[in-house]
C-alpha positions in Angstrom: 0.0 0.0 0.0 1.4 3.3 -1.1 0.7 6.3 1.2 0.5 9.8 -0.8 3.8 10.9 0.3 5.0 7.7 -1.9 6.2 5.6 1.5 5.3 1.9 1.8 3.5 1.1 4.5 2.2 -2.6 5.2 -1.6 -2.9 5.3 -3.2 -2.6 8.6 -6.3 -3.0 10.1 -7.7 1.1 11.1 -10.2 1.4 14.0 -12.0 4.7 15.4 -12.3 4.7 19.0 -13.7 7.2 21.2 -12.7 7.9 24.9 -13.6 5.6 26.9 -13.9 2.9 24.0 -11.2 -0.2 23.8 -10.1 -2.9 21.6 -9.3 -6.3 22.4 -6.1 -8.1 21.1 -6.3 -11.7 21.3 -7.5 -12.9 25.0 -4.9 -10.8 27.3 -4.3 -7.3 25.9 -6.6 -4.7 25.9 -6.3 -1.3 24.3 -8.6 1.5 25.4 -8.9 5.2 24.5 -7.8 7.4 27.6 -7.8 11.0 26.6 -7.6 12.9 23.8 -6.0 16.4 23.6 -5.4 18.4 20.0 -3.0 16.0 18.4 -2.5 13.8 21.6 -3.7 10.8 22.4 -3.2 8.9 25.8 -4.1 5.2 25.5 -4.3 2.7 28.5 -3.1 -0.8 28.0 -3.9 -3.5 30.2 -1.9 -6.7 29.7 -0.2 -9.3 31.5 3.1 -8.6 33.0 5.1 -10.7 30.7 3.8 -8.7 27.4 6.6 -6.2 26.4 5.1 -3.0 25.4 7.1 -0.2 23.9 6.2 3.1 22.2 7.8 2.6 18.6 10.7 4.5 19.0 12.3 3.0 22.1 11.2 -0.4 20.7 13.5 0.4 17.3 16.1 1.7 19.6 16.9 -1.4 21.3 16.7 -3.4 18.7 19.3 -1.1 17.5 21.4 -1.1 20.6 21.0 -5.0 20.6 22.1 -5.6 17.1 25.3 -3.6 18.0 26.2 -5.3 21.2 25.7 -8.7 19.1 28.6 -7.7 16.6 31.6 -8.6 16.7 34.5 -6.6 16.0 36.5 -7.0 12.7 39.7 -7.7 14.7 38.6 -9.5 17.7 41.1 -11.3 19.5 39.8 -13.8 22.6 43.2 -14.1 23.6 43.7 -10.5 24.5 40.4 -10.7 26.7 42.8 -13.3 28.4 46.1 -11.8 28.9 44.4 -8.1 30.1 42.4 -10.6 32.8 45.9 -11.8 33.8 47.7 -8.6 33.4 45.1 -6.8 35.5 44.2 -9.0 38.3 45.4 -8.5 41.3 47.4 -11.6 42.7 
């Protein structure tokens, strides 16, 4: 689906809510309409403790942050994690 502005955006299912109203997500995560304020939007979701919820942008940046910590470096060398260990300790 092309937006007007000529991005891609995958299809998506587009509800209107009004405050007060909610949507349901499978059995355990509900979505409701908390306030609305000019451009703002505060939404309440309930769902158990073991669903992650982010707002997008904190959710891209850890998979960011993750994917960098998960790289290796170009010239890694285990054995200098080794001798700076043995250089270092204290005997």
């Amino acid at each position: 689906m092309l937006l007007h502005n000529g991005e891609w955006n995958p299809p998506m299912l587009v509800l209107t809510r009004k405050v007060g109203e909610s949507i349901q997500i499978n059995d355990d995560v509900k979505v409701t309409v908390i306030e609305i304020k000019g451009k703002n939007i505060r939404l309440g979701i309930e769902a158990p403790k073991t669903t992650k919820v982010y707002r997008e942008e904190v959710f891209l940046k850890i998979q960011e942050e993750n994917k960098k910590a998960s790289s290796t470096p170009d010239r890694f060398d285990p054995g200098e994690i080794n001798d700076f260990i043995s250089d270092n300790l204290k005997k």
